[in-house]
N, C-alpha and C positions, 0 to 999 in steps of 0.2 A: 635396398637398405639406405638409408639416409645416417650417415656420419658426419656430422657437422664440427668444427673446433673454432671454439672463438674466445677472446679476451677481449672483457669489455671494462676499461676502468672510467669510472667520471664520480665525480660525487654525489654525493644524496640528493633524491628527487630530479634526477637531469634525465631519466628516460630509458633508465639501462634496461630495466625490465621490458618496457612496451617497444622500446625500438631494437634489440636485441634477443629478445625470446618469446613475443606475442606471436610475431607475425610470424614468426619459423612453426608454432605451436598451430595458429591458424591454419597453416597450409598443409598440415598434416593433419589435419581435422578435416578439410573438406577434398586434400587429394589422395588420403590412403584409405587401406581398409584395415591395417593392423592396428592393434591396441597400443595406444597409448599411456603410459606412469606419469606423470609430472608429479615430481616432489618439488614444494617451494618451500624453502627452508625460510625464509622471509615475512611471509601469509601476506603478500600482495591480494590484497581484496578485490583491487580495480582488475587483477591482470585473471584471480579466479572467476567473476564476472562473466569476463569477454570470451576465455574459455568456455564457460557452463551453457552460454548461450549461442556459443557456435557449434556445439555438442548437439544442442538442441536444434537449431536448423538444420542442422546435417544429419536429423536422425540417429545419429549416435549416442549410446548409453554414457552419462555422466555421474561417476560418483566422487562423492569427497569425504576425505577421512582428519578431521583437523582436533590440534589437542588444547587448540584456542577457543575464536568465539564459533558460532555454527556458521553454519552458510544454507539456505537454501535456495 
């Protein structure tokens, strides 16, 4: 089980998302086999991306449910 806790403050655009919850997100992507939920209340485009495409090399089923714009 992977329980992580972390507080990340900095300001708009300084990298909370990508250096704080990509690379955690990444590596549970290519070193687990259980399912994955990420809710981003935010709709980080750049950080759904990097996910959908690591999904993708890893063989892993990728869906996205957004009540914004689409994403394919």
């Amino acid at each position: 089980m992977y329980f992580p806790h972390k507080h990340i403050i900095g300001s708009l655009g300084t990298g909370k998302t990508t250096l704080g919850l990509e690379t955690d997100v990444l590596h549970l992507i290519y070193c687990s086999v259980c399912p994955l939920l990420i809710l981003d209340c935010k709709g980080d485009l750049a950080f759904l991306q990097s996910v959908h495409a690591a999904a993708r090399r890893s063989g892993r089923a990728f869906k996205c449910f957004s009540i914004g714009d689409s994403f394919e």
